[in-house]
C-alpha positions as CSV (number, residue, x, y, z in Angstrom):
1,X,3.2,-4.1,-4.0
2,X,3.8,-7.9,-5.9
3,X,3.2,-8.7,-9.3
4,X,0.2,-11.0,-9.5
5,X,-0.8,-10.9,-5.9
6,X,-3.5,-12.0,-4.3
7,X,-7.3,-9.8,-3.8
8,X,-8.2,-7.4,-2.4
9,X,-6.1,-4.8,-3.8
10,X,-3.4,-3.7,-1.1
11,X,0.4,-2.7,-0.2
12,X,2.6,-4.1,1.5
13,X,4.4,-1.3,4.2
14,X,7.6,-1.6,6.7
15,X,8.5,0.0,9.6
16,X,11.4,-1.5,12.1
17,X,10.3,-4.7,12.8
18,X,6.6,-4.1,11.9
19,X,4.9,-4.8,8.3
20,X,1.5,-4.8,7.6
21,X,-0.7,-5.1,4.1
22,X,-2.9,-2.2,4.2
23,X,-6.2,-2.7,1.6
24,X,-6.1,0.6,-0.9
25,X,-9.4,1.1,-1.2
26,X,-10.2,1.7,2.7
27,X,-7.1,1.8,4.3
28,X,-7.1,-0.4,6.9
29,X,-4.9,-3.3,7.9
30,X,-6.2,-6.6,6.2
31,X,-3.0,-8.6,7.9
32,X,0.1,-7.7,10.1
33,X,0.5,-4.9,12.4
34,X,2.0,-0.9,12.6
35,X,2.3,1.4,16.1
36,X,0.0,4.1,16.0
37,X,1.8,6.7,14.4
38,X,3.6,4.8,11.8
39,X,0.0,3.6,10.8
40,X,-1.3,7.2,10.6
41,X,1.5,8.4,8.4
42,X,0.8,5.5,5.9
43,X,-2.7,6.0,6.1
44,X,-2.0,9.9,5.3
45,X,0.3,8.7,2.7
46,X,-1.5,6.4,0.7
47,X,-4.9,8.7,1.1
48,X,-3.1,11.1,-0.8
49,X,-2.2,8.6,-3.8
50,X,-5.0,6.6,-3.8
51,X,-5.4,6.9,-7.2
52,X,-1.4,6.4,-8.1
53,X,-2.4,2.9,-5.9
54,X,-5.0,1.6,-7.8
55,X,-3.1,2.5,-10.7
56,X,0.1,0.3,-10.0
57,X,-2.5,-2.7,-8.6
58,X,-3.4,-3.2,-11.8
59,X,-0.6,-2.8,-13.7
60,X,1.0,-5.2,-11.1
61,X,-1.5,-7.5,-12.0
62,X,-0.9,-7.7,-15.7
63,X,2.0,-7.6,-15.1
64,X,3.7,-4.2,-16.6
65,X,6.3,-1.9,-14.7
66,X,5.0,0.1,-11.7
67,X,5.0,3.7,-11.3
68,X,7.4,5.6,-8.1
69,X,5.1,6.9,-6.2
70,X,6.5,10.1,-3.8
71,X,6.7,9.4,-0.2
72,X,5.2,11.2,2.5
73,X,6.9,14.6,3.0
């Protein structure tokens, strides 16, 4: 996630030589690309902190200091 990025509200994820911005209200790729899997562990991921997402979009967008967010375990 970026200070003052653009709309819709999204994240921006890695994965070897893959990144994607996935949109945090319906999960789905608005740009870039992800294999299978590695898509379906972010999508788990970020379904779990949905609300920890929305959270750090807008404080991103103020801008103010983003929360850590745990990672998929």
């Amino acid at each position: 996630m970026f200070f003052q990025d653009h709309s819709p509200a999204h994240f921006h994820a890695e994965h070897q030589e893959f990144e994607a911005l996935f949109d945090i209200n319906t999960l789905e790729i608005i740009k870039g690309n992800f294999p299978p899997r590695a898509r379906s562990m972010v999508m788990e991921w970020a379904a779990l902190h949905k609300n920890e997402l929305n959270e750090d979009w807008e404080r991103a967008q103020k801008p103010e200091t983003l929360f850590k967010i745990e990672p998929l375990k």
